[in-house]
MIDOSE-1310 file (N, C-alpha, C; in nm, 2 decimals, decimal comma, always signed):
residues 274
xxxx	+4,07/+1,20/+1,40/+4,08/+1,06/+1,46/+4,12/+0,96/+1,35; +4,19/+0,85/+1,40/+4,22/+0,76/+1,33/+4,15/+0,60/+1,37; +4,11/+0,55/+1,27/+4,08/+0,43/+1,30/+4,17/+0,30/+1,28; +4,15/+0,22/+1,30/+4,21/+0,09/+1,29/+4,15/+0,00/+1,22
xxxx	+4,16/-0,08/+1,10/+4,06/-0,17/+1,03/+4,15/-0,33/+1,12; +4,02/-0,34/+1,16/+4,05/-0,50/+1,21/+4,01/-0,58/+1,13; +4,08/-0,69/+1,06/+4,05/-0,79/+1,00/+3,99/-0,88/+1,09; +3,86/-0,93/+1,03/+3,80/-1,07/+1,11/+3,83/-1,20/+1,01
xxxx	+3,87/-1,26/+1,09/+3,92/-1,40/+1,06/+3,83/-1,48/+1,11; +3,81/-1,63/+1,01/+3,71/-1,71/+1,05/+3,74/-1,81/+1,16; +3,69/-1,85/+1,24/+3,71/-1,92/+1,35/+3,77/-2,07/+1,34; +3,86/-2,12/+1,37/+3,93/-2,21/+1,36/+3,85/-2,32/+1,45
xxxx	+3,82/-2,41/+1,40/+3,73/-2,49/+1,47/+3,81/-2,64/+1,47; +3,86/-2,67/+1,55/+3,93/-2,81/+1,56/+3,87/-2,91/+1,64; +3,89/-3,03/+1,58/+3,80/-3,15/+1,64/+3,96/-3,27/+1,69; +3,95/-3,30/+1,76/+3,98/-3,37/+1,83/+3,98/-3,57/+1,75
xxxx	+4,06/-3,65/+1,69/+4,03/-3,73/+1,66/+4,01/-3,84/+1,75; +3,89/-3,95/+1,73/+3,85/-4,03/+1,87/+3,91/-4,17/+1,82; +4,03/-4,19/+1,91/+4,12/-4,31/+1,91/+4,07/-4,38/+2,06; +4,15/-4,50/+2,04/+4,11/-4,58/+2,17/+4,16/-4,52/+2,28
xxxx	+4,27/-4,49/+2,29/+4,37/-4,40/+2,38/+4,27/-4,31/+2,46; +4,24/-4,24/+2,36/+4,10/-4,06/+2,43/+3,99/-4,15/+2,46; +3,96/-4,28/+2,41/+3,87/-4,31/+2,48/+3,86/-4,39/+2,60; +3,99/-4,48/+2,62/+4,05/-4,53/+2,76/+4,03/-4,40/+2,87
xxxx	+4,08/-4,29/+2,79/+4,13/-4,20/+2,92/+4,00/-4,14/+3,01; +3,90/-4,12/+2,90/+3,77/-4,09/+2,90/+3,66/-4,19/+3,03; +3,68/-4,31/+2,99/+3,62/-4,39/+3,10/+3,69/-4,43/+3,23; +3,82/-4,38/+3,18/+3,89/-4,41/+3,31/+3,85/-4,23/+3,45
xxxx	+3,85/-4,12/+3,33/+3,72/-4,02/+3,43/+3,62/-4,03/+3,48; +3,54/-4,13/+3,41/+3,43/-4,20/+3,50/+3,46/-4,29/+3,59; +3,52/-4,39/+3,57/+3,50/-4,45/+3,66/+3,56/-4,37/+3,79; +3,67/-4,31/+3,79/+3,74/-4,25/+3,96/+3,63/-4,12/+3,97
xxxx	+3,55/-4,08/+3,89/+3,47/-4,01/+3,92/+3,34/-4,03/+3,99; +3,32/-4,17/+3,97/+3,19/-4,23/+4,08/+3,20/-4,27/+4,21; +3,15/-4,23/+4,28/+3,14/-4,27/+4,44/+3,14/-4,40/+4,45; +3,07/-4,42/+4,42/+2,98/-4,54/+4,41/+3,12/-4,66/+4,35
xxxx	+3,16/-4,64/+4,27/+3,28/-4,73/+4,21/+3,40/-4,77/+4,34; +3,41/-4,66/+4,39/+3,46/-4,65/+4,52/+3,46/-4,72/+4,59; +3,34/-4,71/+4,61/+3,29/-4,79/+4,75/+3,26/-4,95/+4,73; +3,22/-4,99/+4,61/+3,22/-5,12/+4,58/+3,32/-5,15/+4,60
xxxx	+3,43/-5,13/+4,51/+3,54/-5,17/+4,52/+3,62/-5,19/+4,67; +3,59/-5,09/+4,73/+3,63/-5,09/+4,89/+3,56/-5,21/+4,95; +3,46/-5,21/+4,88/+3,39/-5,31/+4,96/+3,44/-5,45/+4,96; +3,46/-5,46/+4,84/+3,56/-5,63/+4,76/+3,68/-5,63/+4,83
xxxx	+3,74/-5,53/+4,88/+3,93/-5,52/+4,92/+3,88/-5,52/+5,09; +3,75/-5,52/+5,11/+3,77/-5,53/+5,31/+3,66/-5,68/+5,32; +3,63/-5,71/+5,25/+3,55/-5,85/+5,25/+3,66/-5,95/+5,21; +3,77/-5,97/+5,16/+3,88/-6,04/+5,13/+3,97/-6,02/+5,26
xxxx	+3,94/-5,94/+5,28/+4,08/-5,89/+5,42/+4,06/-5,91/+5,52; +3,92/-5,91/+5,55/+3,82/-5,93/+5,67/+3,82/-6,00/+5,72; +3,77/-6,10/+5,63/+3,71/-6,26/+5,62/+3,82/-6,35/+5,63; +3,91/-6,31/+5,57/+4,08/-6,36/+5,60/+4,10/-6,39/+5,78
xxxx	+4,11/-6,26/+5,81/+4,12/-6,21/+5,94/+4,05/-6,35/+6,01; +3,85/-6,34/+5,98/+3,81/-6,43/+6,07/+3,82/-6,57/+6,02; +3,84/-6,60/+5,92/+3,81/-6,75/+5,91/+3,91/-6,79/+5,97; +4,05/-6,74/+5,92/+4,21/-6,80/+6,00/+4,19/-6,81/+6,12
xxxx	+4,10/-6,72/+6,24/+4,12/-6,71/+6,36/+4,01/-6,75/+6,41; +3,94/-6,84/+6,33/+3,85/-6,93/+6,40/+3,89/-7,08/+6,39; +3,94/-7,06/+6,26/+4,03/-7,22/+6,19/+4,13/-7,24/+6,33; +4,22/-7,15/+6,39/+4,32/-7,15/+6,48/+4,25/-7,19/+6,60
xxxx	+4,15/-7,14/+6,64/+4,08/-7,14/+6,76/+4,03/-7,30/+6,78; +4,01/-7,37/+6,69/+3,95/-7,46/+6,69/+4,00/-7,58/+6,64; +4,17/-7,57/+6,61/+4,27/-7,72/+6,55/+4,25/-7,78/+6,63; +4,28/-7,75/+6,78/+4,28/-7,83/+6,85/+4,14/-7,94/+6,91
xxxx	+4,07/-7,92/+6,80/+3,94/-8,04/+6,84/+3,88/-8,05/+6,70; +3,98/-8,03/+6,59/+3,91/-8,06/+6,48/+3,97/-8,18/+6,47; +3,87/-8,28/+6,37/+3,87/-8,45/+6,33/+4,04/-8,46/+6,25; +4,09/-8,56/+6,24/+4,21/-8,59/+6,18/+4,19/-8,56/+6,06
xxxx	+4,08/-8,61/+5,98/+4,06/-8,60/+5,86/+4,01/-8,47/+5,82; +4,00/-8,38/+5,87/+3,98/-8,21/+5,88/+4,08/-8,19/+5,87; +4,17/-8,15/+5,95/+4,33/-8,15/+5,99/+4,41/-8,16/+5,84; +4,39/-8,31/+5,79/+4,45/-8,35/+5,70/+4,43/-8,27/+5,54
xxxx	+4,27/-8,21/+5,52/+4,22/-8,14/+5,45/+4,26/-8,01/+5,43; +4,30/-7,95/+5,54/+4,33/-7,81/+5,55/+4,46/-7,80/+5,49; +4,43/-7,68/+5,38/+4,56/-7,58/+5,33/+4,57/-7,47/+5,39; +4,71/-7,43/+5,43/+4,69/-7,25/+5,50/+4,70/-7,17/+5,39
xxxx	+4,76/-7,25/+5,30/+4,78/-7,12/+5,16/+4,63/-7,04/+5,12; +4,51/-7,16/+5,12/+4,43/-7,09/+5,07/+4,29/-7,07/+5,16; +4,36/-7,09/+5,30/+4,25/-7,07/+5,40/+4,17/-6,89/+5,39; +4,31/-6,83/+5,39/+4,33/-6,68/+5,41/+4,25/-6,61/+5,32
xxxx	+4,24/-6,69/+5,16/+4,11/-6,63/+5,04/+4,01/-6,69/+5,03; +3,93/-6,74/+5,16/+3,79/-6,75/+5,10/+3,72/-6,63/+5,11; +3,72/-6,57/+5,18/+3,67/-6,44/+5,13/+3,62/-6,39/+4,98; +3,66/-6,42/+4,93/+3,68/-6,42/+4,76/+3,55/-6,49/+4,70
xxxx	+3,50/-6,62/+4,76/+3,37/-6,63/+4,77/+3,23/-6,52/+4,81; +3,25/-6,42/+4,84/+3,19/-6,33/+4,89/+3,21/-6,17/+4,81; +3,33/-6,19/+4,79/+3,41/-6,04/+4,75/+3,36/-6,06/+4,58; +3,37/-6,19/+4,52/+3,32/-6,21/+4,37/+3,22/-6,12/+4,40
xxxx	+3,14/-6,16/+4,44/+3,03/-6,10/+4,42/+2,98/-5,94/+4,39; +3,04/-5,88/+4,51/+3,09/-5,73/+4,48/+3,14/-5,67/+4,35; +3,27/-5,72/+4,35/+3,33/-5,68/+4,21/+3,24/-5,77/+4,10; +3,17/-5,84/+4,09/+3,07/-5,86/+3,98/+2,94/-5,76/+3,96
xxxx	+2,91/-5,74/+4,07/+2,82/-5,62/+4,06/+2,85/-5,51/+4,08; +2,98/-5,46/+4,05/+3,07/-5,30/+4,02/+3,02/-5,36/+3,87; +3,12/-5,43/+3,82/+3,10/-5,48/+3,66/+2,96/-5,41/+3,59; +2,86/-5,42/+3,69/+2,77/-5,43/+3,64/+2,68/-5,30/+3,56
xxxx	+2,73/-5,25/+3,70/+2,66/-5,09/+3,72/+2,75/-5,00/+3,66; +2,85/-5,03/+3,64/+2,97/-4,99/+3,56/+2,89/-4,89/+3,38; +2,83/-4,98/+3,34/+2,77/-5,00/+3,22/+2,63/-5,00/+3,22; +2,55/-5,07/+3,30/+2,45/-5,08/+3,33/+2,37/-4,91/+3,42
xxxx	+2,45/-4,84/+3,45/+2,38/-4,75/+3,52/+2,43/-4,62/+3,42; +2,51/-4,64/+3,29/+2,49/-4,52/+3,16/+2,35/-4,53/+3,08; +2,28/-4,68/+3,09/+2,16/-4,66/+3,00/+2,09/-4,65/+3,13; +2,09/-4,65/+3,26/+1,94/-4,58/+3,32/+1,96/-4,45/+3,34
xxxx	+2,06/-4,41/+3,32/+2,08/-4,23/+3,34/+2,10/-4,19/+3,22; +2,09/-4,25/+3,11/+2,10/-4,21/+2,95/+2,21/-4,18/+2,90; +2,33/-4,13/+3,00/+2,43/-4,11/+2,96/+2,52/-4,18/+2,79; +2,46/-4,30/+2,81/+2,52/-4,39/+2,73/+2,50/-4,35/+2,56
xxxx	+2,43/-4,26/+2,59/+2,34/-4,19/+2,43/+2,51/-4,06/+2,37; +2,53/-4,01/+2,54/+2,65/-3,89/+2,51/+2,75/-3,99/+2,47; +2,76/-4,11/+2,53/+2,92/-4,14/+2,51/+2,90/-4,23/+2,34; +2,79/-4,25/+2,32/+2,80/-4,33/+2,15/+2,80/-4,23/+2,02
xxxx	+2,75/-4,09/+2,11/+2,72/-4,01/+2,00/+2,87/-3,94/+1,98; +2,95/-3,96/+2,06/+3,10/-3,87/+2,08/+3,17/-3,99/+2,02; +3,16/-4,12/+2,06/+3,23/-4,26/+1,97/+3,13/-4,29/+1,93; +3,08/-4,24/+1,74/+2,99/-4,30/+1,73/+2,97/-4,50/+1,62
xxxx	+3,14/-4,53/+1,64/+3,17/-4,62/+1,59/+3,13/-4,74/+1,75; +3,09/-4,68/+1,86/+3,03/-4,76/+1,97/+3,08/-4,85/+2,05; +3,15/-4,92/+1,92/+3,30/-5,07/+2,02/+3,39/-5,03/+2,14; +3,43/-4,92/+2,05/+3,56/-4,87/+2,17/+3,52/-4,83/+2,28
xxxx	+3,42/-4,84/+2,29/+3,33/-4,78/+2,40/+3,35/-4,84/+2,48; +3,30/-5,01/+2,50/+3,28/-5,10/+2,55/+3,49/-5,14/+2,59; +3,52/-5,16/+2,50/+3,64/-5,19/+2,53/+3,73/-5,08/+2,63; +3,68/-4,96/+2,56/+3,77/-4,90/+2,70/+3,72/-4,88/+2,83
xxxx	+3,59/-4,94/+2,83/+3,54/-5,01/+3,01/+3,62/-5,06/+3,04; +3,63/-5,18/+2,96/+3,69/-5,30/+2,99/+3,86/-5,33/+3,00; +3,91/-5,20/+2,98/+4,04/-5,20/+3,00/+4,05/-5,12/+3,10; +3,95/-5,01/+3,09/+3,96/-4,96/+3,24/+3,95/-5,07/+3,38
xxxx	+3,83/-5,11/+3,35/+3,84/-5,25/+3,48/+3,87/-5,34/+3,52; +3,94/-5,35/+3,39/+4,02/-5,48/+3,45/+4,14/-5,44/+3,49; +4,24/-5,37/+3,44/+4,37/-5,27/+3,54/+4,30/-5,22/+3,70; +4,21/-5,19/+3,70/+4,20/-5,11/+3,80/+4,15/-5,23/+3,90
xxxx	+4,07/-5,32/+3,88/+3,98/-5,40/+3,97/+4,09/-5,52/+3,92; +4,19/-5,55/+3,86/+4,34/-5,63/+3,87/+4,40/-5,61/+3,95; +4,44/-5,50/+3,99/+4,55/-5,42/+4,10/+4,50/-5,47/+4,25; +4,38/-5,40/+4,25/+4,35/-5,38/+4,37/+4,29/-5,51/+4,43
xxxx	+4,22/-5,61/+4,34/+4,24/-5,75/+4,35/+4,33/-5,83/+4,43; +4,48/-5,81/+4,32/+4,56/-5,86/+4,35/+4,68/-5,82/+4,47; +4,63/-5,69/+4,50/+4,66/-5,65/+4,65/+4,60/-5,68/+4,78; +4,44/-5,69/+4,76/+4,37/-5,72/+4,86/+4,39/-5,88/+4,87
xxxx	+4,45/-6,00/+4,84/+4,47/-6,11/+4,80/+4,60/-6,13/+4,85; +4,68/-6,00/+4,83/+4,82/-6,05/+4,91/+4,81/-6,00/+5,05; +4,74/-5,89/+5,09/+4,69/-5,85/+5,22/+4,63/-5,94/+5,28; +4,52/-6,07/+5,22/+4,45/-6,14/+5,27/+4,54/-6,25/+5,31
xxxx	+4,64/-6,29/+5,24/+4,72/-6,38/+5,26/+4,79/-6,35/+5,39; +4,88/-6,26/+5,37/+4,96/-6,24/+5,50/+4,88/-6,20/+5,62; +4,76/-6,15/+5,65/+4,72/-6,14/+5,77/+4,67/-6,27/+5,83; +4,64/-6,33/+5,69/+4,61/-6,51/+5,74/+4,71/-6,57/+5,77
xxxx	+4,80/-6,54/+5,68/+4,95/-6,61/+5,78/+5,02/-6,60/+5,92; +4,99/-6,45/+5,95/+5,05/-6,43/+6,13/+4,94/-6,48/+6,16; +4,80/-6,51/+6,13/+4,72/-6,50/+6,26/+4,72/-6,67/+6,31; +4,78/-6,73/+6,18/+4,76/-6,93/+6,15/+4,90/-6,91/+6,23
xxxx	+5,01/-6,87/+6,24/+5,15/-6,86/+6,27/+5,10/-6,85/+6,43; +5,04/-6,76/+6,46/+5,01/-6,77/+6,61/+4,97/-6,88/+6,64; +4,94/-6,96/+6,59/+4,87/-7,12/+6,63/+4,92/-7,27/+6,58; +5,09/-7,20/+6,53/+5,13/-7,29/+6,51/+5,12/-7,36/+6,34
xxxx	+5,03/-7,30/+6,24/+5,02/-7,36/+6,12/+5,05/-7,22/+6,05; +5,19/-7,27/+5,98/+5,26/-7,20/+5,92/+5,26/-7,21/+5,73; +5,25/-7,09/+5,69/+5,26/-7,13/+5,54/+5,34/-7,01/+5,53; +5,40/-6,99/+5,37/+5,53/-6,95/+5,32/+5,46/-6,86/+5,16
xxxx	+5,48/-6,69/+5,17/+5,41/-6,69/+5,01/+5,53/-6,68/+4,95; +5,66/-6,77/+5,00/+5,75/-6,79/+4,83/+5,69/-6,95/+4,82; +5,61/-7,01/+4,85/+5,58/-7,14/+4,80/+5,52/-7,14/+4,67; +5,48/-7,19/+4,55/+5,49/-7,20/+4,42/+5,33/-7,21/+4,46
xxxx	+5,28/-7,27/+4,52/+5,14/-7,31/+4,53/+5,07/-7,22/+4,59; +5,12/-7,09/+4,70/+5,07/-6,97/+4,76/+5,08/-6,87/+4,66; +5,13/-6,87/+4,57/+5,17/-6,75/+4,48/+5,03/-6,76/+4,37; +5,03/-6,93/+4,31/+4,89/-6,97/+4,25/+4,79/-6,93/+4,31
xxxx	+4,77/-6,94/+4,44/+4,65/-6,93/+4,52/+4,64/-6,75/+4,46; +4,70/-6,71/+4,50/+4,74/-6,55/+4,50/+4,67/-6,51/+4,36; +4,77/-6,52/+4,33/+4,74/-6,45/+4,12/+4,60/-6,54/+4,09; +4,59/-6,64/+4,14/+4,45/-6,68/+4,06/+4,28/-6,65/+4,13
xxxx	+4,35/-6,60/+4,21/+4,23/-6,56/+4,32/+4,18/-6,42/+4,25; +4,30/-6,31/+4,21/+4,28/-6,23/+4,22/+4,23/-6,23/+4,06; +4,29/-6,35/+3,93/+4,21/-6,33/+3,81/+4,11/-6,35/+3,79; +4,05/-6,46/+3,88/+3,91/-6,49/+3,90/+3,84/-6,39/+3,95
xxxx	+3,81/-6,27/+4,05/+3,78/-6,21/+4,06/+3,74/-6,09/+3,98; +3,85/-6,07/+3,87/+3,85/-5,99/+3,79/+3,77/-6,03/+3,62; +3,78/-6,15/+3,66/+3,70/-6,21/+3,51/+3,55/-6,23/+3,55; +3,54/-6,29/+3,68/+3,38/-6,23/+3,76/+3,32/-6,11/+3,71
xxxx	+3,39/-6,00/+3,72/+3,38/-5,84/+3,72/+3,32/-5,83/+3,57; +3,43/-5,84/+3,47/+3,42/-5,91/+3,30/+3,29/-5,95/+3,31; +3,28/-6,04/+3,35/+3,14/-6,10/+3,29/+2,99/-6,06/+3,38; +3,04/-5,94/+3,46/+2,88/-5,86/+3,52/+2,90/-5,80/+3,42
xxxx	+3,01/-5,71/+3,34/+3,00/-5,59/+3,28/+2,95/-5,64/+3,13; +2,94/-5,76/+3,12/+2,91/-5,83/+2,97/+2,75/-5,87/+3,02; +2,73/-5,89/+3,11/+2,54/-5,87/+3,12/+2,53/-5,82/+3,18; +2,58/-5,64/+3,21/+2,50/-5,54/+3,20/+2,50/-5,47/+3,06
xxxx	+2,60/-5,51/+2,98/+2,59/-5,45/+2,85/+2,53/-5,55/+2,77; +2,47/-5,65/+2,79/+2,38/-5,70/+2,73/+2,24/-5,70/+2,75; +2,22/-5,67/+2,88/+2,09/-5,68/+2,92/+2,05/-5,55/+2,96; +2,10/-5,45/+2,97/+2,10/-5,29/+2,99/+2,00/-5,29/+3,11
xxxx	+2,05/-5,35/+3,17/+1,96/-5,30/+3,31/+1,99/-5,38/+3,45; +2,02/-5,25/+3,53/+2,09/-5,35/+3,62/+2,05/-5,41/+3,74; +1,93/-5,43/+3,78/+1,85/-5,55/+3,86/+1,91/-5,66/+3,76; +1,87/-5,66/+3,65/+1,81/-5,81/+3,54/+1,99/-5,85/+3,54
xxxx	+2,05/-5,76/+3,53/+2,23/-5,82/+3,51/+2,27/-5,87/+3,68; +2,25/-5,80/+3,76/+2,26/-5,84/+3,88/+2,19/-5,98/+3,94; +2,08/-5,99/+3,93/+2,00/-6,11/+3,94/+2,05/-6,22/+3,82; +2,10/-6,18/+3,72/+2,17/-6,35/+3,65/+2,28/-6,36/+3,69
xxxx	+2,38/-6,26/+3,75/+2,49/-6,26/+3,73/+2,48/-6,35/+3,89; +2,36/-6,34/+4,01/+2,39/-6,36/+4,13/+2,33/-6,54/+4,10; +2,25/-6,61/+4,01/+2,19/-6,72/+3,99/+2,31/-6,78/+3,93; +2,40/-6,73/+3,82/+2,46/-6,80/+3,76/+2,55/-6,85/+3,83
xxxx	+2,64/-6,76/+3,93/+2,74/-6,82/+4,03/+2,71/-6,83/+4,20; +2,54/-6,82/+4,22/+2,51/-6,87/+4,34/+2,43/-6,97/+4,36; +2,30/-6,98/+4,27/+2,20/-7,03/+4,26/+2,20/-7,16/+4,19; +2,23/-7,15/+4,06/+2,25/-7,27/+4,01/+2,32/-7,36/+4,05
xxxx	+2,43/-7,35/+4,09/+2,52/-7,44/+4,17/+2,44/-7,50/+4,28; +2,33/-7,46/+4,33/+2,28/-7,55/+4,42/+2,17/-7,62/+4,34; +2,12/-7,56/+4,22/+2,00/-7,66/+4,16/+2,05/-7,78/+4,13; +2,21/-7,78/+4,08/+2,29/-7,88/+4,03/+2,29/-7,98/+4,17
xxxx	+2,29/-7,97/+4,28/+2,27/-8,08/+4,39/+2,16/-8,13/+4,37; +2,06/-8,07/+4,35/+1,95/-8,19/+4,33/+1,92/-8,26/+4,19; +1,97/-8,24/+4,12/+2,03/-8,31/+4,00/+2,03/-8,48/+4,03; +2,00/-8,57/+3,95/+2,13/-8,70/+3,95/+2,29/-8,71/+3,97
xxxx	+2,29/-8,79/+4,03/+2,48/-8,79/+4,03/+2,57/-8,79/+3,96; +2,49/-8,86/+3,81/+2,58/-8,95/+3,71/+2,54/-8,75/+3,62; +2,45/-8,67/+3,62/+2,45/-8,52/+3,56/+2,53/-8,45/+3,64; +2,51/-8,43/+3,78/+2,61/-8,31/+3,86/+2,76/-8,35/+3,88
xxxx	+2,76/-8,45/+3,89/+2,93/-8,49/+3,88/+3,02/-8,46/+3,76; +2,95/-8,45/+3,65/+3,00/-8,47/+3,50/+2,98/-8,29/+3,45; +2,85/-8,25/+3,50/+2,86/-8,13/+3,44/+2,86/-7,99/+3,55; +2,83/-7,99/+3,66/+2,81/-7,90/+3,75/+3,00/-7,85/+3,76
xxxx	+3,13/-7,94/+3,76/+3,24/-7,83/+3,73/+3,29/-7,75/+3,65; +3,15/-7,75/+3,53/+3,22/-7,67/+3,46/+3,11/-7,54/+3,44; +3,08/-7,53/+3,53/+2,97/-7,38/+3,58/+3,09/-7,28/+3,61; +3,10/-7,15/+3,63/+3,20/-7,07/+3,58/+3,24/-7,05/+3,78
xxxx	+3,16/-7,08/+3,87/+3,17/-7,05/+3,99/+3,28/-7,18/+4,00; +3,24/-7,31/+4,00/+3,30/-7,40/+4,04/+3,47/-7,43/+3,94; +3,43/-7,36/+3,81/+3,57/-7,37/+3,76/+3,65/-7,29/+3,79; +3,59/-7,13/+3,83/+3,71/-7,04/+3,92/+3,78/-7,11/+4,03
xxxx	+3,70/-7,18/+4,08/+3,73/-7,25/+4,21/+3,86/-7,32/+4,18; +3,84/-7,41/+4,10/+3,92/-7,52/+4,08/+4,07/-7,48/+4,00; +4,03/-7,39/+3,92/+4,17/-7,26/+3,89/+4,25/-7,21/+4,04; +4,20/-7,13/+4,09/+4,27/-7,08/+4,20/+4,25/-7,16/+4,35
xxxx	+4,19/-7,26/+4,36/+4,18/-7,31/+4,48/+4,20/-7,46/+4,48; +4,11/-7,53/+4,45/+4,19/-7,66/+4,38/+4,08/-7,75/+4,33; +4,19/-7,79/+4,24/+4,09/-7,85/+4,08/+4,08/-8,03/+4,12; +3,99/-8,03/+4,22/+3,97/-8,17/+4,24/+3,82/-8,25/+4,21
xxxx	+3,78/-8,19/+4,06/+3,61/-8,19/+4,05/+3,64/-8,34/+4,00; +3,52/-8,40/+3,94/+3,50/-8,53/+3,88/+3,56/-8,50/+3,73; +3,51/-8,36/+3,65/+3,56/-8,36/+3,51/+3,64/-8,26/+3,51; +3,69/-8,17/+3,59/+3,83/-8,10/+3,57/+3,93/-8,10/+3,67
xxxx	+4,04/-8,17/+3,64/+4,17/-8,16/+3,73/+4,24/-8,11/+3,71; +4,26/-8,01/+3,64/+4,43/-7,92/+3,57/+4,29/-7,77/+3,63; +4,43/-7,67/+3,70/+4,42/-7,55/+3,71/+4,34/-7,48/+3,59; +4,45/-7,53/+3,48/+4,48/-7,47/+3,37/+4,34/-7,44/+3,28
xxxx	+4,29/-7,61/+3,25/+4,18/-7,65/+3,23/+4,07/-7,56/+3,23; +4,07/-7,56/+3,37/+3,95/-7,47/+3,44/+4,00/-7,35/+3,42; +4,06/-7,27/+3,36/+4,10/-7,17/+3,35/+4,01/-7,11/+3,21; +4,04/-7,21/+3,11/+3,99/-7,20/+2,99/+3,82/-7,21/+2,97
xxxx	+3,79/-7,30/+3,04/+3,67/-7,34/+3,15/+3,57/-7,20/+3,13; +3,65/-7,13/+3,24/+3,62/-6,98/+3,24/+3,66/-6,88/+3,15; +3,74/-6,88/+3,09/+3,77/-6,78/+3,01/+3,62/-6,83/+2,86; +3,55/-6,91/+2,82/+3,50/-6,99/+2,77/+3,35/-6,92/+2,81
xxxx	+3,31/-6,91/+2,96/+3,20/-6,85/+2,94/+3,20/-6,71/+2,97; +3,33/-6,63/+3,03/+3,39/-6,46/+2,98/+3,33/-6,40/+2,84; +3,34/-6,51/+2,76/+3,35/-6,49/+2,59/+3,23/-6,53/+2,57; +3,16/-6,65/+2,59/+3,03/-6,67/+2,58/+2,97/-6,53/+2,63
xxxx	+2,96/-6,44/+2,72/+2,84/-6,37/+2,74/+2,96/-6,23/+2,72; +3,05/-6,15/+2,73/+3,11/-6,09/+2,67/+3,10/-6,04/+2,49; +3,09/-6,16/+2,42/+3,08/-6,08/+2,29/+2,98/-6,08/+2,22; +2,85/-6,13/+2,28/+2,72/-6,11/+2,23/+2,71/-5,96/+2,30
xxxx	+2,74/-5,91/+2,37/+2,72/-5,76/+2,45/+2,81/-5,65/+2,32; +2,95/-5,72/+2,29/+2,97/-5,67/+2,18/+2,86/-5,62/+2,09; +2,83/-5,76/+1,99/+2,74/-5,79/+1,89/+2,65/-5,67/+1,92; +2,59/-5,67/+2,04/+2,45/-5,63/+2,07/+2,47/-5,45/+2,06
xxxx	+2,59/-5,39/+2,10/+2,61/-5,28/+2,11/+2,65/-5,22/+1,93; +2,72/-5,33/+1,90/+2,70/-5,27/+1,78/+2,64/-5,23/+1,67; +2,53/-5,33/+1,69/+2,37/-5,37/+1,64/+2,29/-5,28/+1,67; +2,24/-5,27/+1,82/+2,11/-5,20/+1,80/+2,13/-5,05/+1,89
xx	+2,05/-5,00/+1,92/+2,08/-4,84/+1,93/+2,04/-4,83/+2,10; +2,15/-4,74/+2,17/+2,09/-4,76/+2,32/+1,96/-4,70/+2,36
């Protein structure tokens, strides 16, 4: 009999280098991997679409006995996205749970020990959601528009989305929405827990805004538009506060407290240990 000498060779062991790229692609697995991401998000794109639906067809139902000075108030451009008042909210608490639901299921320990440089971490959330919760934003926004336009068109009040001012309504509806989102996912990664990020995130653009009414005049006129609820407003809907009148303005407004609570969640992830 003959044998065969088999050489054993030592096992080639290759590692994978962790760039932003593998780490984008990586959270972009999680996120279409969660139900739950789904359905919020579903939830944000039929609360904008919905609400379109009824406010236009109650607005129509009822020109004909609304006051002159109502009448004269009304835009159709931006009748069609108040919903967006409601839908924030959703997509702020996707944001949330986004990040906030890897430190109650621990997960967050696998993904820092795999990037254990930790930033990229954070940022390829944040590039995951904002493309993703951008898109679908800015779709549910043009969907919201046009169903408010046939249904105002059936009653005689007609708007146009090649108008310059329907297009703003549009795109700014749908960035405000998405910088909402931004800044749940910046206090859930700062506060790692998601009751406590949900509950500031629901005070900061529901609650306070009303403490500011019982305020003095000469404080809520001066400071209450520049709370991040009322300056989205005034970006995509219209900037007629006492201290901000440019879109633009209020744009910065918001991007201002994005950054404010965004890059301490940086700081904080890089700092201390999940």
């Amino acid at each position: 009999m003959s044998s065969v000498a088999v050489e054993e060779r030592p096992a080639v062991v290759t590692s994978a280098k962790v760039t932003q790229s593998r780490v984008i692609r990586s959270e972009w697995t999680k996120f279409h991997s969660l139900r739950s991401s789904k359905i919020v998000l579903g939830l944000a794109a039929l609360l904008t679409v919905g609400l379109a639906a009824i406010i236009t067809a109650v607005i129509g139902a009822h020109w004909a006995t609304m006051r002159p000075g109502e009448k004269a108030q009304f835009d159709s451009a931006i009748a069609p996205l108040q919903g967006v008042h409601l839908s924030q909210l959703a997509v702020g608490v996707l944001g949330v749970m986004l990040i906030s639901g890897e430190y109650a299921t621990g997960m967050i320990r696998s993904s820092l020990t795999v990037v254990p440089s930790r930033l990229p971490v954070l940022r390829g959330k944040l590039v995951v959601f904002t493309a993703v919760v951008g898109l679908t934003s800015l779709i549910s926004c043009f969907a919201a528009f046009v169903v408010g336009e046939q249904i105002l068109a059936g009653h005689g009040l007609n708007t146009t989305m090649a108008s310059t001012h329907a297009m703003h309504t549009i795109f700014g509806a749908a960035i405000y929405m998405v910088l909402v989102g931004v800044i749940g996912m910046g206090l859930g990664a700062l506060l790692r827990n998601t009751a406590a990020a949900i509950s500031t995130l629901a005070a900061l653009f529901f609650v306070v805004p009303i403490i500011f009414n019982f305020l003095p005049a000469s404080w809520s006129d001066n400071s209450a538009p520049y709370l991040p609820a009322q300056a989205g407003e005034a970006f995509w809907n219209k900037a007629d506060g006492a201290a901000i009148s440019s879109p633009w303005v209020a744009l910065l407004v918001l991007l201002g407290w994005t950054a404010a609570i965004v890059i301490p969640a940086f700081v904080r992830l890089g700092r201390s240990d999940a």
